[in-house]
C-alpha positions in Angstrom: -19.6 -8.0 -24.0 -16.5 -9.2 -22.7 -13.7 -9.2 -24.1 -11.5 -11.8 -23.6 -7.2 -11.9 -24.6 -5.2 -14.1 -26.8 -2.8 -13.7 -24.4 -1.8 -13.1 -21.2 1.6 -12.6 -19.4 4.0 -11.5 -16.4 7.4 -10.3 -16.9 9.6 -10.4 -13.7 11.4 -6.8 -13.4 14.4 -8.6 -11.2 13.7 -5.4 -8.8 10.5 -6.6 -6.7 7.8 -6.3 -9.1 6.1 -8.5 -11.7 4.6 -6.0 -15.1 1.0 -7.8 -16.0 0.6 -7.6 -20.1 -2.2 -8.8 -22.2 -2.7 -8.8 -26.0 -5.6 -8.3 -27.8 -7.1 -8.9 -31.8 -4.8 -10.2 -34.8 -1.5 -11.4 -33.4 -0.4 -11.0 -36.9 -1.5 -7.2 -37.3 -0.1 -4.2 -37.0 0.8 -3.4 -32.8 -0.9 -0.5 -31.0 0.3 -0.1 -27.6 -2.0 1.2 -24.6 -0.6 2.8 -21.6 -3.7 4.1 -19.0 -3.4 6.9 -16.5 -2.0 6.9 -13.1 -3.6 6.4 -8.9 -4.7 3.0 -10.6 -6.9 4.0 -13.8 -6.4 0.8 -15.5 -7.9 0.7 -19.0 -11.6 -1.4 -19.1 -10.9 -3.0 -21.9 -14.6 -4.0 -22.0 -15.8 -0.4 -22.5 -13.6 0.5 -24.8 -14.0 -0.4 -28.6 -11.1 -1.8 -30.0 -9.7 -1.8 -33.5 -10.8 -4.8 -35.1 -7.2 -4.9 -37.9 -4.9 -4.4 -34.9 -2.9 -6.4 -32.0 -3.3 -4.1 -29.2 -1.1 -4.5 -26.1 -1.8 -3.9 -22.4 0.7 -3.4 -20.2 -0.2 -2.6 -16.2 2.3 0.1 -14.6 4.2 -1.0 -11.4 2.1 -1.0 -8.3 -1.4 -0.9 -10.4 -3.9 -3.2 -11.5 -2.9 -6.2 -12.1 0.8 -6.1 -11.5 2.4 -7.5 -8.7 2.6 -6.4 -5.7 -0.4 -3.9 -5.9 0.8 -0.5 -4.6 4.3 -1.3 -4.1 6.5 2.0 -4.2 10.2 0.5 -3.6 11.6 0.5 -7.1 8.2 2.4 -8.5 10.2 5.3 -10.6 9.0 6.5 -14.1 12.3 5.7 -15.1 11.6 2.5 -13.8 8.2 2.6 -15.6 9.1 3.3 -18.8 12.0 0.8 -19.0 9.1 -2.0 -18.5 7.7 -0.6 -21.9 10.7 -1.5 -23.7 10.6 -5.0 -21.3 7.0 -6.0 -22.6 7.8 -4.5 -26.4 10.7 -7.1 -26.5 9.1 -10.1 -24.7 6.6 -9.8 -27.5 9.2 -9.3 -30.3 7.3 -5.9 -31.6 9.9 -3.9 -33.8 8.0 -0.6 -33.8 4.4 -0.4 -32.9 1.9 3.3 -32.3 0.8 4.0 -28.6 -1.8 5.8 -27.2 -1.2 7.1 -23.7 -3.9 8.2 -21.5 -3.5 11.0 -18.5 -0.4 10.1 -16.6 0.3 7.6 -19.2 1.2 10.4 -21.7 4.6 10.9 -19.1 5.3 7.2 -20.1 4.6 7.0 -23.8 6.6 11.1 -24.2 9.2 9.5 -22.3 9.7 6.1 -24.0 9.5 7.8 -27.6 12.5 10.4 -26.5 14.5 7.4 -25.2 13.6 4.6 -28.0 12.5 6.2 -31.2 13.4 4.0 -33.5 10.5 1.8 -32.0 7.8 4.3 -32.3 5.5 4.3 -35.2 3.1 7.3 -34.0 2.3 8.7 -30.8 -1.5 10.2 -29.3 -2.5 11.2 -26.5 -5.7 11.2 -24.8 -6.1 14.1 -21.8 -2.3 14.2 -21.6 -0.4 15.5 -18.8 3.0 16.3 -18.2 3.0 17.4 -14.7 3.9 20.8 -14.7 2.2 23.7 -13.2 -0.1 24.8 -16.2 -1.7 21.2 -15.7 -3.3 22.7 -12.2 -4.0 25.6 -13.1 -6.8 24.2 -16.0 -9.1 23.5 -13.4 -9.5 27.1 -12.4 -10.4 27.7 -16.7 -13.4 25.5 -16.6 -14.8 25.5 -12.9 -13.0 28.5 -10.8 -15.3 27.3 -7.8 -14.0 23.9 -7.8 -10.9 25.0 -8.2 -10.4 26.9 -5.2 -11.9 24.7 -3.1 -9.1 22.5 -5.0 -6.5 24.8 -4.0 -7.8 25.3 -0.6 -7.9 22.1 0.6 -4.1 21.4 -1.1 -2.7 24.9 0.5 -1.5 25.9 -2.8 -2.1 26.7 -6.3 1.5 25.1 -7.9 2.1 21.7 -9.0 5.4 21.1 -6.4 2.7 22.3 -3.6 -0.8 20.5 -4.5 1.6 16.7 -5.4 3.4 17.1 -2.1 -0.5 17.8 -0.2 -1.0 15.1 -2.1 1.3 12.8 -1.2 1.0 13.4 2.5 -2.3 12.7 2.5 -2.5 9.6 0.6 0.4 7.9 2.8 -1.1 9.1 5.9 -0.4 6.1 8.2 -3.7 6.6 9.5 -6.5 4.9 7.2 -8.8 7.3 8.7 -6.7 10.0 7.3 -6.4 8.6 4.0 -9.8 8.2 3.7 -11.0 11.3 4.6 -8.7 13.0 1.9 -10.0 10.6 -1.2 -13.6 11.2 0.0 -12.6 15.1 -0.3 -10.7 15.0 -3.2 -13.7 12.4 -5.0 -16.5 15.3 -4.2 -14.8 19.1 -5.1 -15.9 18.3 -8.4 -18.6 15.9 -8.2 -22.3 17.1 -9.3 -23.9 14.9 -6.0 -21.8 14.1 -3.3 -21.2 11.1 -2.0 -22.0 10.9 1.6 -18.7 9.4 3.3 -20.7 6.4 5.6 -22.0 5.2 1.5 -18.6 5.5 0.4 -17.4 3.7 2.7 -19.6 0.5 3.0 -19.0 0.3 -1.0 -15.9 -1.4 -0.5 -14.5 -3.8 2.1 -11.9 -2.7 4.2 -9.3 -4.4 2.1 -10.3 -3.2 -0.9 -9.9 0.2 0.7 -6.3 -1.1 1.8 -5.2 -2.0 -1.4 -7.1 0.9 -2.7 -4.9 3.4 -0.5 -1.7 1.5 -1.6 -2.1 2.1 -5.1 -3.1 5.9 -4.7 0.2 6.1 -2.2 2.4 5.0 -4.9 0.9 6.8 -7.5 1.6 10.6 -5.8 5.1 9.4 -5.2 5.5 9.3 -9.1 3.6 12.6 -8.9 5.8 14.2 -7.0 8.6 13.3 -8.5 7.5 14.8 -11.3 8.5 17.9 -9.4 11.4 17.1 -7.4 14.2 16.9 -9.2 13.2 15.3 -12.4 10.9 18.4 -13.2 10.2 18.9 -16.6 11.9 16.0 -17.3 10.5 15.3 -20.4 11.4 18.6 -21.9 15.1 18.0 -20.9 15.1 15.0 -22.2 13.1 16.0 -25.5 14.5 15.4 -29.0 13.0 15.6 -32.6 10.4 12.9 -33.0 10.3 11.4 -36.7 7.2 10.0 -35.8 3.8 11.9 -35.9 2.2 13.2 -32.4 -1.4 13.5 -32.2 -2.7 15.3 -28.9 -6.6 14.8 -28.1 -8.3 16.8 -25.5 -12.1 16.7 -24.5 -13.9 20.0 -24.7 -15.5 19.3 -20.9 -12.0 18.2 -19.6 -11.5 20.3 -16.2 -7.8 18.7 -16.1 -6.4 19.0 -19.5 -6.0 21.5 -22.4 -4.0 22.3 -25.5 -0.9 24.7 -24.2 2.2 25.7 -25.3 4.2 23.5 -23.1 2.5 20.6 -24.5 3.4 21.0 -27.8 6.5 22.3 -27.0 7.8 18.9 -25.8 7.5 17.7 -29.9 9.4 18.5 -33.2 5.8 18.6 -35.0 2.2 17.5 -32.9 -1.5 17.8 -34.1 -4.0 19.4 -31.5 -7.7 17.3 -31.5 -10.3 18.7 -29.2 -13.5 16.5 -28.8 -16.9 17.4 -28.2 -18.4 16.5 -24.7 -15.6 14.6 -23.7 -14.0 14.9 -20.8 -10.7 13.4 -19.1 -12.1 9.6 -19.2 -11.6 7.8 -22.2 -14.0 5.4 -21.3 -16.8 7.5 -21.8 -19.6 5.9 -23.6 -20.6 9.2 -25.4 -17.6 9.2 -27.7 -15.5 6.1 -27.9 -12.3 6.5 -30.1 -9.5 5.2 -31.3 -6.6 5.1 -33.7 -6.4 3.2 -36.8 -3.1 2.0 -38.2 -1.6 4.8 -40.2 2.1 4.6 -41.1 3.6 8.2 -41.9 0.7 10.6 -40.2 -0.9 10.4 -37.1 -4.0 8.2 -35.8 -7.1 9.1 -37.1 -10.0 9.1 -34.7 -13.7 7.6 -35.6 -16.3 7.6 -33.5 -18.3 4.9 -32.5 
């Protein structure tokens, strides 16, 4: 069933871009904040059960989904990023509100707590990563064959190496180019392999521009992850008074409990899920938190 918001905005950044934001539920409840994952992964709001006693807010990152322009990289920093989270939080009037980051998304909700935490009720993340070098090296964990065909194609086992491959590849100025790496990088892992000529006739050619644009602007925040700014977040790291919740799929070839993780907070629960992997969307264990005010989200399943 779709889903449909009570409301929808744009907030003009005054730098070139224009953040997309939607609420959902009880305008009057208690605000839960959802920030999705990077190269694009916008949250599907209609596969995803939401809380029926809460006013959740979507917000679009710079560059992705709905935001304006798609893919555009000038001004797209995670600095940049995660001042539009206190933008939309005070376009909106929220005082303090939870937020669940997913992936990439746990950067920008780490990130905004350190910076604003009087605003922050709880934090959880789903399949966080905090772009450093233990994030690549999970893959090789669950599937060491995928992972060093990984490696291999990247030329190298360390985060600075594989987001610079990465990088290269997905602003190759030849579309030819650009495809032929996401058609790569889609099957290491993938159970059946797509043939590239299906691929490619699944999309029109400019949904494969705009496609290429996003996941160009998406490795540049990668990469700067780990050039200059790297391990930003543990630099910039102080005591959270608000409860951390970090939620991790058993099946997840990207993400797993480690020391740096829980390093970055003053006190953080580990959750590890059963037959989930890194999409949140997955139908075979939908979750969410409820509104909790002095310990972390709880998690139901559907």
């Amino acid at each position: 069933m779709k889903k449909q918001a009570s409301k929808e905005f744009y907030l003009d950044t005054g730098d070139g871009h224009k953040i997309y934001g939607a609420v959902y539920g009880d305008a009057r409840s208690a605000p839960l904040l959802l920030i999705h994952g990077g190269a694009g992964h916008v949250l599907d709001m209609d596969r995803l059960e939401l809380p029926s006693n809460r006013r959740v807010v979507v917000m679009h990152q710079r560059g992705m989904g709905n935001s304006l322009p798609a893919g555009e990289m000038r001004n797209n920093t995670i600095d940049a990023n995660i001042d539009d989270i206190e933008r939309v939080r005070r376009h909106l009037n929220i005082r303090r509100m939870d937020i669940l980051g997913w992936s990439f998304g746990t950067i920008y909700m780490a990130g905004y707590a350190f910076r604003h935490p009087q605003r922050c009720k709880s934090l959880t993340g789903y399949a966080p990563y905090f772009g450093t070098d233990e994030g690549y090296q999970v893959i090789e964990q669950k599937d060491k064959a995928a992972a060093d065909a990984y490696y291999d194609f990247h030329g190298s086992r360390t985060g600075m190496g594989i987001t610079s491959s990465a990088f290269r590849k997905a602003s190759h100025p030849d579309y030819n180019q650009r495809f032929n790496a996401y058609h790569a990088v889609f099957n290491l892992a993938a159970q059946s392999p797509v043939p590239a000529q299906d691929m490619l006739r699944a999309r029109s050619l400019q949904d494969w521009k705009n496609l290429f644009a996003v996941r160009a602007a998406h490795a540049a925040l990668d990469l700067e992850l780990f050039t200059g700014k790297d391990r930003f977040l543990e630099k910039a790291a102080i005591p959270l008074d608000c409860p951390v919740t970090l939620v991790y799929g058993d099946q997840d070839v990207w993400s797993v409990p480690n020391a740096y993780d829980l390093s970055l907070f003053h006190r953080c629960r580990t959750i590890i899920l059963p037959g989930m992997g890194h999409d949140i969307h997955e139908a075979s264990r939908q979750l969410f938190p409820c509104k909790t005010r002095r310990t972390a989200p709880d998690f139901k399943p559907k």
